[in-house]
C-alpha positions in Angstrom: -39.3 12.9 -80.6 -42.0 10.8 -82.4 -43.4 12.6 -85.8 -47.0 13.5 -85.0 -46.0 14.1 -81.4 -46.0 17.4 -79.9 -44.8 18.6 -76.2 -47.1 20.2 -74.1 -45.9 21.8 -70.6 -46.1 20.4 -67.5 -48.4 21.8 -65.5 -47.2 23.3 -62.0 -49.0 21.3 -59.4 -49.2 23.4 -55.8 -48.9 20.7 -52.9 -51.4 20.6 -50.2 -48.4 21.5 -47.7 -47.6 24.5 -49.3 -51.6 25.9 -49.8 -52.4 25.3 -46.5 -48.6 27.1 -45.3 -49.7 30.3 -47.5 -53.2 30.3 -46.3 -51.6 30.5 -42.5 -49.7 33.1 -43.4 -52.6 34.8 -45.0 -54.7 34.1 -42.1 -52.1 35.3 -39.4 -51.6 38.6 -41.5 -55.2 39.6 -41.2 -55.2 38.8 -37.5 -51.9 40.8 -36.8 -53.4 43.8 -38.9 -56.9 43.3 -37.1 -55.8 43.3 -33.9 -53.3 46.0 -34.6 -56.0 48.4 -35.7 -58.6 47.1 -32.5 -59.6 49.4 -30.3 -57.9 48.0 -27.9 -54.3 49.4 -28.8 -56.0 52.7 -28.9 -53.5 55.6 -26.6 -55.9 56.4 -23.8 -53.1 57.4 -21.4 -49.7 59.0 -21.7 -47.3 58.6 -18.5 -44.8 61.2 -18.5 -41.4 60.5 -16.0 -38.1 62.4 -15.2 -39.9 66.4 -15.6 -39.6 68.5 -12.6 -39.6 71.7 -14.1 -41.7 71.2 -17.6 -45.3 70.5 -16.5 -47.0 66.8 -17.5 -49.4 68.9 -19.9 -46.2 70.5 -21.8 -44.2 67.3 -22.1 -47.4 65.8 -23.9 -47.8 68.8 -26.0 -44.6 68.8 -26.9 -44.7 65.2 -27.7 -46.9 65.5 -30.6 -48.9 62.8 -29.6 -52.8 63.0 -29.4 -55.4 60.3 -27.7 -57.4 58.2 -30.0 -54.3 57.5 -31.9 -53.4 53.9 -32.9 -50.6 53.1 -30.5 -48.9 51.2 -33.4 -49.1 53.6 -36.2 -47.1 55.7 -33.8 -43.3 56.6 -35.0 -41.6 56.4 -32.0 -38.5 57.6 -33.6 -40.1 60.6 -34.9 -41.5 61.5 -31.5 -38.2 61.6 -29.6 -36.6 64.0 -32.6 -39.6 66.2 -31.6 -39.1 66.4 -28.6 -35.4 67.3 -28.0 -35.9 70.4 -30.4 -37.2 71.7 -27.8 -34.2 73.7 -26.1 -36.1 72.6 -22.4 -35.1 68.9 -23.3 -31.5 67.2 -23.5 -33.2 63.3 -24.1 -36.1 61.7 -24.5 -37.3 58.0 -24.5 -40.4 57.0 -25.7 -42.4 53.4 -25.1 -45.1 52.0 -26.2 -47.2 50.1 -23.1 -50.0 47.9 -24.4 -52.4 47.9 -24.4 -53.7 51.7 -24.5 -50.3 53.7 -23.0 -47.1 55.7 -24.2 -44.5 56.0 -21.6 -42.4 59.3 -22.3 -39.0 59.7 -20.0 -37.5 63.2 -20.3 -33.5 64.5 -18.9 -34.3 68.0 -18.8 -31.5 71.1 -19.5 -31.7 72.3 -15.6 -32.3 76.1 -15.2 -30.1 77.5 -13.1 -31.6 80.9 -13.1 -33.8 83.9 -14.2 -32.9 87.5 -15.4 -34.6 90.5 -16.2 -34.9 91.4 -20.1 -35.9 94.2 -22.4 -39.6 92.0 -22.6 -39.9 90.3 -19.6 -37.3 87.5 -18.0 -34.9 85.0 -19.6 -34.3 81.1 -17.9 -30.8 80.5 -17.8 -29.3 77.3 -18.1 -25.9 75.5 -18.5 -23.3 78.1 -20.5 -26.2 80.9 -20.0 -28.0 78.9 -22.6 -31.7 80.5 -22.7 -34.3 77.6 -22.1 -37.2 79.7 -22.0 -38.8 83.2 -21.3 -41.5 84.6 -19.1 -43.4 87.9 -19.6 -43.4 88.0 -15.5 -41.6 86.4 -12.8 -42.7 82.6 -12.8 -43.0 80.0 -9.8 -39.8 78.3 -11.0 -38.0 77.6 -7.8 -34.4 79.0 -9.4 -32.9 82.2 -7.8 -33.4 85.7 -10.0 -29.8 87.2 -10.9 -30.5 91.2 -10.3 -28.0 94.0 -10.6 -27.9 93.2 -14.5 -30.3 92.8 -17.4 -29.4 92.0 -20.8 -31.3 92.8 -24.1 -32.5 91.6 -27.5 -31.5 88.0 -27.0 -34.5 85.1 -27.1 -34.6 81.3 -26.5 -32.0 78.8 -28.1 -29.5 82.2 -27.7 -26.4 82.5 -25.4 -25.4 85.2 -23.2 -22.3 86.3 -23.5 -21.6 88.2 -20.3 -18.7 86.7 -18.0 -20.1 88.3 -14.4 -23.5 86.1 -15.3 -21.7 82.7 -16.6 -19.7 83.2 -13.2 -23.0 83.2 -11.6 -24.3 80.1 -13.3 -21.0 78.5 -12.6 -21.0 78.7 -8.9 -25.0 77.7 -9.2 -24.3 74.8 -10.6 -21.7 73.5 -8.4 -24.4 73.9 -5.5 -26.5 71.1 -4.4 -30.4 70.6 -5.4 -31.8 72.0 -2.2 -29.0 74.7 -1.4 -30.2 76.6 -5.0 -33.8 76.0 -3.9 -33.1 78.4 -0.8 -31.2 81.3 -2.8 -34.2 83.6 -3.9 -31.7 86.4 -5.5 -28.1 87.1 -6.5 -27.6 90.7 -6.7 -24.3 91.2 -8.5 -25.2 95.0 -9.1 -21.6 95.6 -7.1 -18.9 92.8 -8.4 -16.9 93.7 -5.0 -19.7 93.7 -2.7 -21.7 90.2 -4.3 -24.9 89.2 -2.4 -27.4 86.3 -1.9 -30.6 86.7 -0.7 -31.4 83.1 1.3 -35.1 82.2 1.1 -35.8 83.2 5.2 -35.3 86.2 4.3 -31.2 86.3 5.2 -28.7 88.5 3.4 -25.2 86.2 2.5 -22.4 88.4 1.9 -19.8 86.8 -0.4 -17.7 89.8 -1.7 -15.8 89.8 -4.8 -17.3 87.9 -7.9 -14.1 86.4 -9.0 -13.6 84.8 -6.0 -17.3 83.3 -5.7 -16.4 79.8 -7.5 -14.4 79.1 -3.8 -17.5 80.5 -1.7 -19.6 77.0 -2.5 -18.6 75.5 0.7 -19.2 78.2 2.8 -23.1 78.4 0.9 -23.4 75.0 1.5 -22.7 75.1 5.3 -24.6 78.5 5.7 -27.9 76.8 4.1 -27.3 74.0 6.7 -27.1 77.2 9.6 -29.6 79.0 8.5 -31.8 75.8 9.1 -30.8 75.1 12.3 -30.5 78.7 13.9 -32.1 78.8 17.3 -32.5 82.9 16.8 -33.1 85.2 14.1 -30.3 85.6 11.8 -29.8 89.3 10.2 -26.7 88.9 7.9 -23.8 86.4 7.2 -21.0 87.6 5.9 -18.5 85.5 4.0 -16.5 88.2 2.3 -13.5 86.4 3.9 -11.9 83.4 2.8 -12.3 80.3 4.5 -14.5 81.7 7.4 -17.6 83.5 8.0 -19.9 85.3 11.0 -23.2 85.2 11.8 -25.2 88.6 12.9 -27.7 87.9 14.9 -31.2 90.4 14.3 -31.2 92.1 17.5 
């Protein structure tokens, strides 16, 4: 280096190409964030699928969710943890549907059935789970176990009584529309078991231990019962493999 000479930097030139790159970038941000917080992408409607027992109303309660909200700043994540705490849900799937909708898919825990507590009535599902409770009997199309109540036990509890978890058993082996038929199980007598068919038509299936083999014989009687020409008083099935039909006189 020359004496008298000093070094100054170099200053850092930004090319045309790269200004005009960063103010795209710049520009698409704002346009992404503007149209993202528009109106437009507002939740106006919420379309609720897969519920047959849980009303549209609840599911969207339960959901969290609330109209006006900005259908991106929604945490989809955070509304599907939500929703399966509640015991009534086993899954949920939640979409967003733009412009304005969230699309909520539930699997509900099926209720077999309902029994009579020390405060009202308990809804039994799967492994006499309790789903839910009702100060009086509700318009849920499940059958009413009577002949036993049970005490001090609330929602997200078990019951832990084997004649009931046989009941639920058998229940859930039966098809959709047979269980939609049973108003009552009265297992007051273990030896002397008996469903009440929707009609009204007494079925008498004898012994609870041997109730898991009777599903067959429910099944097929459902089917009678349906296509009786006459009034049917009683069918008794407390014999294996076979059962009669008594006519109402």
């Amino acid at each position: 280096m020359e004496e008298g000479k000093v070094d100054t930097p170099k200053k850092k030139v930004i090319s045309h190409k790269v200004l005009v790159t960063l103010m795209s970038v710049l520009i698409l941000f704002l346009v992404v964030i503007t149209i993202a917080l528009s109106p437009v992408f507002v939740l106006k409607h919420v379309k609720v699928s897969g519920n047959y027992y849980i009303s549209e109303e609840e599911v969207c309660r339960i959901s969290g969710v609330n109209m006006g909200e900005n259908l991106f700043q929604l945490k989809i994540d955070d509304i599907m943890q939500t929703m399966v705490k509640d015991i009534r849900i086993e899954r949920a799937i939640v979409r967003r549907a733009f412009p304005s909708t969230l699309e909520i898919q539930v699997v509900e825990r099926v209720p077999l059935a309902m029994i009579k507590c020390d405060y009202g009535f308990l809804e039994l599902g799967r492994g006499g789970v309790i789903l839910d409770a009702h100060r009086t009997l509700t318009d849920i199309p499940v059958p009413i176990i009577s002949g036993v109540s049970v005490s001090s036990l609330f929602v997200g509890d078990t019951v832990e009584n084997a004649n009931i978890n046989a009941v639920l058993n058998f229940l859930d082996k039966l098809h959709h529309e047979t269980t939609g038929n049973i108003s009552e199980i009265n297992i007051a007598d273990t030896d002397n078991v008996t469903i009440y068919m929707r009609g009204p038509v007494q079925l008498k299936l004898g012994n609870l231990d041997s109730i898991d083999s009777k599903q067959q014989i429910t099944e097929s009687v459902n089917k009678e019962i349906k296509q009786a020409k006459y009034p049917i008083d009683y069918i008794d099935a407390r014999f294996d493999g076979s059962y009669s039909i008594k006519f109402k006189e």
